[in-house]
C-alpha positions in Angstrom: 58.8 67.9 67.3 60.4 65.7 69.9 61.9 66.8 72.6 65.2 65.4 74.9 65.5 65.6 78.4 67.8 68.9 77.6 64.5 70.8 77.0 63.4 70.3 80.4 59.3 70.3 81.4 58.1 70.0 77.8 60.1 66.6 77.3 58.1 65.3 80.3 54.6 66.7 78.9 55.4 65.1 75.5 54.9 61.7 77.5 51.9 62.0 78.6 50.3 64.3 75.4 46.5 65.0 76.3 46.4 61.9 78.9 44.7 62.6 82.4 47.8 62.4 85.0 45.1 63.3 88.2 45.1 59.2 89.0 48.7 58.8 88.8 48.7 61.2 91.8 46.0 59.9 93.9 46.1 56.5 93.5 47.8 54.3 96.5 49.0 51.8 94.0 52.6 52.5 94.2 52.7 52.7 97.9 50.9 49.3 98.4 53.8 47.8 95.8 56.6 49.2 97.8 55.2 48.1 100.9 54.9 44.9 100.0 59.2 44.9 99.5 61.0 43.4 102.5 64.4 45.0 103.3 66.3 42.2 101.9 64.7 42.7 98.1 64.8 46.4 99.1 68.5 46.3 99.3 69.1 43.5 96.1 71.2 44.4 93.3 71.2 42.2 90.3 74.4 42.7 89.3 77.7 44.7 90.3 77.2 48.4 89.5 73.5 48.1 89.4 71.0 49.9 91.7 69.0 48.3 94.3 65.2 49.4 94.5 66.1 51.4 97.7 68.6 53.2 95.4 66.6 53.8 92.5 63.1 55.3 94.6 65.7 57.3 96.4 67.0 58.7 93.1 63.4 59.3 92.4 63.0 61.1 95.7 65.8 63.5 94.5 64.4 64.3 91.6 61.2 64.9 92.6 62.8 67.4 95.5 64.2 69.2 92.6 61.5 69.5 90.6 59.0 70.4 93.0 61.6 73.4 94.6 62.0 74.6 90.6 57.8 74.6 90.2 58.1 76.4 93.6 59.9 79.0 92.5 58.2 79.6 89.1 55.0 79.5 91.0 56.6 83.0 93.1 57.3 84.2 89.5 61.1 84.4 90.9 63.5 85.4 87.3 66.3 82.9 88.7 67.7 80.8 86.3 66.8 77.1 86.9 70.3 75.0 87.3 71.5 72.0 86.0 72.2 69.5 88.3 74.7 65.9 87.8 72.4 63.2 88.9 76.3 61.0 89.0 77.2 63.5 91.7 74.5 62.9 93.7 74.3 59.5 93.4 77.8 59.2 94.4 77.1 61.4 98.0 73.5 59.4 98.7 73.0 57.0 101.7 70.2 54.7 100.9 71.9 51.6 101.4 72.2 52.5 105.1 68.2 53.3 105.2 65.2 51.7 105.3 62.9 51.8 102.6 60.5 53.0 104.6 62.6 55.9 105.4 
C-alpha cells in the first residue's frame, strides 16, 4: 500500500522501509553544510515567490517542533486528537528573513 502525507507517521516510515535512520541523526554533516552558507546565499531566492534557504530550514524547524510536541504527547499516552495544521499559514506569519541562519 502507499501511503500520502494525509496518513500522517506511516507515510514518513514508508520512506525509509527497513533502512537504519540512527546516522541521519548523529551525523554533523548537515550542520557543517549549513555552516558553510554566508548570509547573503542564506537569504537568496532564485526566483520571485521562491524560498530562500533561511526560509526553507526554518520551515523545517517548524515542522520538526510539531512533530516532536505530537511524539511528546503520545509518549504521555495523552487520548488528544493530533491537529492539522496549514503549513501556508505559517509560512505567511514567520520571520526568517529578518534572522540569521544561525539563529
Amino acid at each position: 500500500m502507499r501511503y500520502t502525507p494525509e496518513d500522517g507517521f506511516q507515510y514518513y516510515f514508508d520512506f525509509v522501509k527497513n533502512i537504519d535512520c540512527k546516522p541521519l541523526f548523529s551525523s554533523l554533516a548537515t550542520f557543517t553544510f549549513l555552516d558553510s552558507i554566508d548570509e547573503e546565499k542564506a537569504a537568496y531566492r532564485y526566483a520571485p515567490n521562491k524560498w530562500s534557504i533561511k526560509q526553507i530550514v526554518g520551515h523545517l524547524t517548524d515542522h520538526e517542533r510539531i512533530k516532536m510536541f505530537r511524539a511528546f504527547l503520545m509518549s504521555r499516552n495523552e487520548s488528544v486528537q493530533l491537529w492539522g495544521y496549514d503549513q501556508n499559514f505559517l509560512e505567511k506569519n514567520w520571520r526568517f528573513e529578518v534572522l540569521s541562519l544561525q539563529q
